[in-house]
N, C-alpha and C positions, 0 to 999 in steps of 0.2 A: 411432445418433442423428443425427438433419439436423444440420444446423449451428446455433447457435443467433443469435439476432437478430442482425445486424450491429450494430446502434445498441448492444448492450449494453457497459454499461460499468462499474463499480464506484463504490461510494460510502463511506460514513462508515464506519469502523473501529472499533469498539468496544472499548476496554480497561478493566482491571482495574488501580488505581494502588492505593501503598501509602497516599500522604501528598495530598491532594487541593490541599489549598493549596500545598504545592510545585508540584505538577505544571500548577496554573494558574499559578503566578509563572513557569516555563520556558515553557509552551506561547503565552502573551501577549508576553513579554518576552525571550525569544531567539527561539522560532519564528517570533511578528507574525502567530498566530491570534488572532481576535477570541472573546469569550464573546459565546455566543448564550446563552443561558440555563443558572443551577445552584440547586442546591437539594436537600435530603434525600441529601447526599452522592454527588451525579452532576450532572457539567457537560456542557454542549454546547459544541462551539466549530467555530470557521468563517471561510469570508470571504463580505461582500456577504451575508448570512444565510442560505448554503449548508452545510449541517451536513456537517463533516469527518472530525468525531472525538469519540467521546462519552466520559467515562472516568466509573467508577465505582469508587468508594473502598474499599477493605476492609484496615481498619488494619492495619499490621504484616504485609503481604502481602511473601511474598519474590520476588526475581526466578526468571524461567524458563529461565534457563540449563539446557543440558542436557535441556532438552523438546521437542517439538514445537510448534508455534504460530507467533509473527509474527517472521519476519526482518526486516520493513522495509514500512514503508504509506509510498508513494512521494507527495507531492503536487508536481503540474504546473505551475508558471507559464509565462503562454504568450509572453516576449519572452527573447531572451536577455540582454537588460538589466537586468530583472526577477529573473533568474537571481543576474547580479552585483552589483548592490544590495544582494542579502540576504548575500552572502559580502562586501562591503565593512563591513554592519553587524555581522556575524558575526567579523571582525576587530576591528572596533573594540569592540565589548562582548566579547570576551575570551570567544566561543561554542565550547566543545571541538568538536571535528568530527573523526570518526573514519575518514574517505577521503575524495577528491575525484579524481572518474574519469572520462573521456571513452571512452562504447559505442559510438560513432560514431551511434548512432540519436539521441543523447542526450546529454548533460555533464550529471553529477551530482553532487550533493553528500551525505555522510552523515552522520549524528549521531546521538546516542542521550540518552534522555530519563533523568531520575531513576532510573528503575527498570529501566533497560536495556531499553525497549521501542525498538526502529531504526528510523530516519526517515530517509528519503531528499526531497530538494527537488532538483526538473531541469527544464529545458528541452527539446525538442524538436526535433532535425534537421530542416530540408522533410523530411514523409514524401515526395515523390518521390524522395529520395536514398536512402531503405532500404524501403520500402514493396514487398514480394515477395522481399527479398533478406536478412531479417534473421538465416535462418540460416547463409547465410554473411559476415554485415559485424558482427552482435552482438558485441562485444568488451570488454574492460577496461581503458586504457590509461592512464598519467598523464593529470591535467588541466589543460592549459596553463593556468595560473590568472591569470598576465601578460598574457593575451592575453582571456584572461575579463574583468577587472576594467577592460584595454584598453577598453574600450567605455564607460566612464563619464569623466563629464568629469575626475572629480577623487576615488576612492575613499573621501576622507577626509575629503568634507564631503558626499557623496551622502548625499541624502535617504531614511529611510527609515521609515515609518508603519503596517508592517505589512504582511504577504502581501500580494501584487494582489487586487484584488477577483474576477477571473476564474481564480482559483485551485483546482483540480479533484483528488481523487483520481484519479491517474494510472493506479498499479498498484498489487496488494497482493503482497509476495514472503515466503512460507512456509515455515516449517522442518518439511518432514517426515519421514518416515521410512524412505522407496521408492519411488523414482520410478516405475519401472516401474505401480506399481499406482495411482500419481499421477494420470499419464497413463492410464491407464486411465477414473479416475474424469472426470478434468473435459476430455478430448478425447470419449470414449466414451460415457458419463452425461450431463453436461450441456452438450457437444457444442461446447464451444472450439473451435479450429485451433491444433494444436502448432506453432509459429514456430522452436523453438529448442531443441538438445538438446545437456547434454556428460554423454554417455552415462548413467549412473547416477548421477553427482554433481547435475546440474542439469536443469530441463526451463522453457520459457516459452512461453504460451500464450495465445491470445486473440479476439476477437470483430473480425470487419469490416477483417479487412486494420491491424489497430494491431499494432505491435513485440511487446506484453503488457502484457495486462489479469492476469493470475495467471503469478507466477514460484515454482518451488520450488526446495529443493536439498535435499541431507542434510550440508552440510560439516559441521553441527554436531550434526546429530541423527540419523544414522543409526541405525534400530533401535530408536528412542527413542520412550517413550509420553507419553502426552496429559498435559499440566500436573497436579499434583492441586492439591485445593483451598485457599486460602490461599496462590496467587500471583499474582504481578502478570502476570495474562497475556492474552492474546489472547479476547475475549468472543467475539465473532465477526465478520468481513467482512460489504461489503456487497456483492450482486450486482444491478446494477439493469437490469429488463431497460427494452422499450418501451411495452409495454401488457400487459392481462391475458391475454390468447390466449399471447402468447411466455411470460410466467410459468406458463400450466396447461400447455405441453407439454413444459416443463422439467421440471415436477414427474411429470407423465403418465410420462415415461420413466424417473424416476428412479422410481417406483413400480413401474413395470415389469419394473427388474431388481432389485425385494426390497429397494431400502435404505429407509430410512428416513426419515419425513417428521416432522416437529414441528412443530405450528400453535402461533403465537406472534401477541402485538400486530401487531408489525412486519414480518407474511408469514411463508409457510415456509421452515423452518430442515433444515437438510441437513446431514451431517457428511463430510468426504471419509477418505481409510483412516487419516489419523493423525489423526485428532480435528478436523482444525480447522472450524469452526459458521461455514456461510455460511446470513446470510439472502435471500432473496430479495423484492425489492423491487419494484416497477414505478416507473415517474417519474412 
């Protein structure tokens, strides 16, 4: 497979929540997504009326522990100020956050929703500092948080109104079940550039010279199969390319080596080896 568009990039995440009105009180009120539009039991929500995240309800849904599906939809703000704002207001409203790590490409933040669905919120290194290099700089390290929060005038009366408005899914990171065949699918298949590997445990990959657009691992799902139904899990990704020519030759090769296409409203739908449903999209 050629490489696939440079411009491509991912978009809205779609999940499966248990309690909908919970999940709108965290996603407005700790996260500082706006609702774009809900109804018949499925919300839309976003910044600046860019669709981030869509969730759809199904009562008494249990979490996906132990499956394959979503490790973590990463969204991007693009200041590192913007970054510390939201961990100043994430202090001050008493927001659980379950890591805060500096990759060097990046300083991140993590947390987890009602229903154990992982969100990551980060900023962005100059890509001239890691751009060509990020299989050897990619990393994990404490997050200097003093020196994060350092950048605001005053932690504890910064302003905080919700996500930036230029606020973008980043990346989507995956719980599957073999990397090897991971990488197979979305380097080989739909023709990513592997950026990043620790060996069998993790892989990160992506379009246009970015750190990654799609990260997997198995730390928790080695071997593990696809959600069953009646859980809170993972709907499907978004994959967006540039136009409809880069979309037909995506599908073109994916048809080519026998898997599977499913035409849907919202583009075609693709499954990679452990279950998880990316749509494909155009901008």
């Amino acid at each position: 497979m050629d490489a696939i568009a440079p411009q491509t990039t991912v978009g809205a995440v779609h999940l499966t929540v248990s309690d909908l009105t919970r999940s709108l009180d965290y996603y407005r009120g700790a996260l500082g997504l706006g609702v774009l539009g809900e109804g018949s039991g499925r919300a839309s929500l976003g910044a600046n009326g860019r669709e981030l995240l869509v969730l759809v309800e199904e009562p008494g849904a249990r979490p996906a522990a132990g499956y394959t599906g979503l490790y973590h939809f990463a969204l991007r703000v693009p200041e590192r100020a913007e970054l510390a704002a939201w961990l100043a207001h994430a202090a001050r409203y008493r927001v659980p956050l379950v890591g805060l790590s500096d990759h060097f490409v990046s300083e991140a933040l993590y947390l987890s929703d009602p229903d154990g669905h992982g969100i990551e919120i980060y900023w962005d290194r100059p890509r001239e500092i890691w751009e060509g290099k990020v299989g050897t700089t990619l990393t994990t390290m404490p997050l200097d948080v003093d020196d994060l929060l350092g950048v605001l005038d005053d932690p504890e009366t910064e302003p905080f109104d919700g996500l930036p408005e230029a606020t973008v899914m980043g990346h989507v990171h995956l719980k599957v079940s073999n990397i090897p065949e991971t990488i197979e699918f979305y380097r080989d298949v739909l023709g990513f550039d592997l950026t990043a590997q620790l060996g069998d445990q993790a892989a990160f990959l992506s379009a246009g010279g970015y750190h990654h657009h799609i990260g997997a691992n198995t730390w928790e799902s080695a071997g593990a199969q696809s959600p069953p139904s009646g859980t809170a899990a993972l709907r499907h990704a978004t994959v967006v390319l540039p136009d409809d020519g880069a979309r037909a030759e995506v599908v073109s090769h994916i048809e080519a080596v026998g898997r599977a296409v499913e035409e849907r409203d919202g583009g075609p739908l693709v499954r990679d080896p452990s279950g998880n449903a990316l749509v494909l999209v155009v901008t």
